[in-house]
C-alpha positions as CSV (number, residue, x, y, z in Angstrom):
1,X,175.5,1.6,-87.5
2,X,176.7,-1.9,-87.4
3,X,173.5,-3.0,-85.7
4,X,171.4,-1.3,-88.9
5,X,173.0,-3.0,-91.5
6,X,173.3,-6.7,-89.3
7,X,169.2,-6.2,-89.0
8,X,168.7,-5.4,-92.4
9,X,171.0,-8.4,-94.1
10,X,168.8,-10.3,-91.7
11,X,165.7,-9.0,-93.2
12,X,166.8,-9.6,-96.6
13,X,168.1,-12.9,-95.5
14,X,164.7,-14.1,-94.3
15,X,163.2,-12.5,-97.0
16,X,165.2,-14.9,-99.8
17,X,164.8,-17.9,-97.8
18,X,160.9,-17.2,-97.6
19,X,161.0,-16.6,-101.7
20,X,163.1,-20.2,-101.6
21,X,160.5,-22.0,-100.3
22,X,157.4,-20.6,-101.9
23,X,159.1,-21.1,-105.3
24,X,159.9,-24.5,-104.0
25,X,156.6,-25.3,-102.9
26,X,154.7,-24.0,-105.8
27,X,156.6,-25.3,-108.5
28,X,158.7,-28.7,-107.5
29,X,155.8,-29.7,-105.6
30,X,152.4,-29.4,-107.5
31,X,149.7,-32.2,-107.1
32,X,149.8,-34.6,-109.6
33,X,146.6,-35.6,-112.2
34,X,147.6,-39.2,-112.3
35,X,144.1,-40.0,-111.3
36,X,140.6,-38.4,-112.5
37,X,137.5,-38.1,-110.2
38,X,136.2,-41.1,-112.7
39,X,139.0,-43.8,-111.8
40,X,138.9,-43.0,-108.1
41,X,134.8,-44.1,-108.6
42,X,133.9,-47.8,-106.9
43,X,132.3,-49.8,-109.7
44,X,129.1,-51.1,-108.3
45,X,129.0,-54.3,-109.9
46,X,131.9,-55.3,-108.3
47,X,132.4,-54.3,-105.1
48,X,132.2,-56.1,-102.6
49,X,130.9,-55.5,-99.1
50,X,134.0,-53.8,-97.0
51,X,135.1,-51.6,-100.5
52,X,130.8,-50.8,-100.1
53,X,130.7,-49.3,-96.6
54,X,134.2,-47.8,-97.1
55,X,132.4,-45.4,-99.4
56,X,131.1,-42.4,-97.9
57,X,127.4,-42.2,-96.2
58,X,127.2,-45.9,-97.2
59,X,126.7,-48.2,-94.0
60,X,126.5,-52.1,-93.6
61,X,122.6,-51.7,-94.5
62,X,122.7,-49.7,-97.1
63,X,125.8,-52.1,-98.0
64,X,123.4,-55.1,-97.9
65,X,121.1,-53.6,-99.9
66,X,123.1,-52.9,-103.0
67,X,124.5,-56.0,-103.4
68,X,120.9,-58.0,-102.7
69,X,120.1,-55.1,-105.5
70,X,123.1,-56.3,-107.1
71,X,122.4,-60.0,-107.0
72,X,118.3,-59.4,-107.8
73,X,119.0,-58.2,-110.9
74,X,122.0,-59.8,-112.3
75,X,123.8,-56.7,-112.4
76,X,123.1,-52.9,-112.4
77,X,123.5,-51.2,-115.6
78,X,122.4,-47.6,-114.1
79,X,123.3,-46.1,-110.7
80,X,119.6,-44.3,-110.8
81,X,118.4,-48.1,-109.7
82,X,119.7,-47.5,-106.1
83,X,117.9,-43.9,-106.0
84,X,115.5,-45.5,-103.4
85,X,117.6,-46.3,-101.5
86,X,118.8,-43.7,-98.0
87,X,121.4,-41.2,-98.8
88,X,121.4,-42.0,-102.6
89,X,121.7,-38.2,-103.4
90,X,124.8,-37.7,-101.3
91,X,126.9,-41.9,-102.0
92,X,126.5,-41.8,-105.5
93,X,129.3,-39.3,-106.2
94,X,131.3,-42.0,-105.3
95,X,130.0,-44.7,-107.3
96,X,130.1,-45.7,-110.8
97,X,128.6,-48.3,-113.4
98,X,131.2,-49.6,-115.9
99,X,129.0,-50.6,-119.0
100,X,131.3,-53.9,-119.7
101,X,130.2,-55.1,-116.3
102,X,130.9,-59.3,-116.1
């Protein structure tokens, strides 16, 4: 008898601590939105060449190229200038093109 009731306050006691941490884990802790997909977005015109191959499926060459892209044509006012280049479909996701580029 003793044994029942000891297994069952341990139930119930695993039970409540389980419900503790799911409501503390789904309320206290939810991810933030102190950043859109847009701000975390290189700008083109003014990266340089480490923040470049940092992005993903970008390499040094590909690197290289944007900015000789970059530096043939003053700056790049669309990101559909670097669709010739490798792997355009899959980097430019990461990329943006702020219009008041200096």
């Amino acid at each position: 008898m003793i044994n029942d009731n000891l297994l069952f306050f341990q139930k119930l006691g695993f039970l409540l601590i389980c419900f503790v941490v799911l409501g503390f884990t789904t309320f206290l802790f939810k991810p933030s939105n102190l950043y859109s997909k847009e701000d975390l977005k290189l700008n083109l015109n003014k990266a340089n060449f480490r923040q470049l191959v940092a992005v993903p499926y970008v390499g040094k060459k590909t690197a290289l190229k944007i900015i000789s892209l970059r530096k043939k044509l003053g700056y790049i006012k669309d990101i559909s200038k670097l669709k010739n280049i490798r792997n355009f479909n899959k980097f430019k996701y990461y990329l943006k093109v702020e219009k008041n580029a200096s």
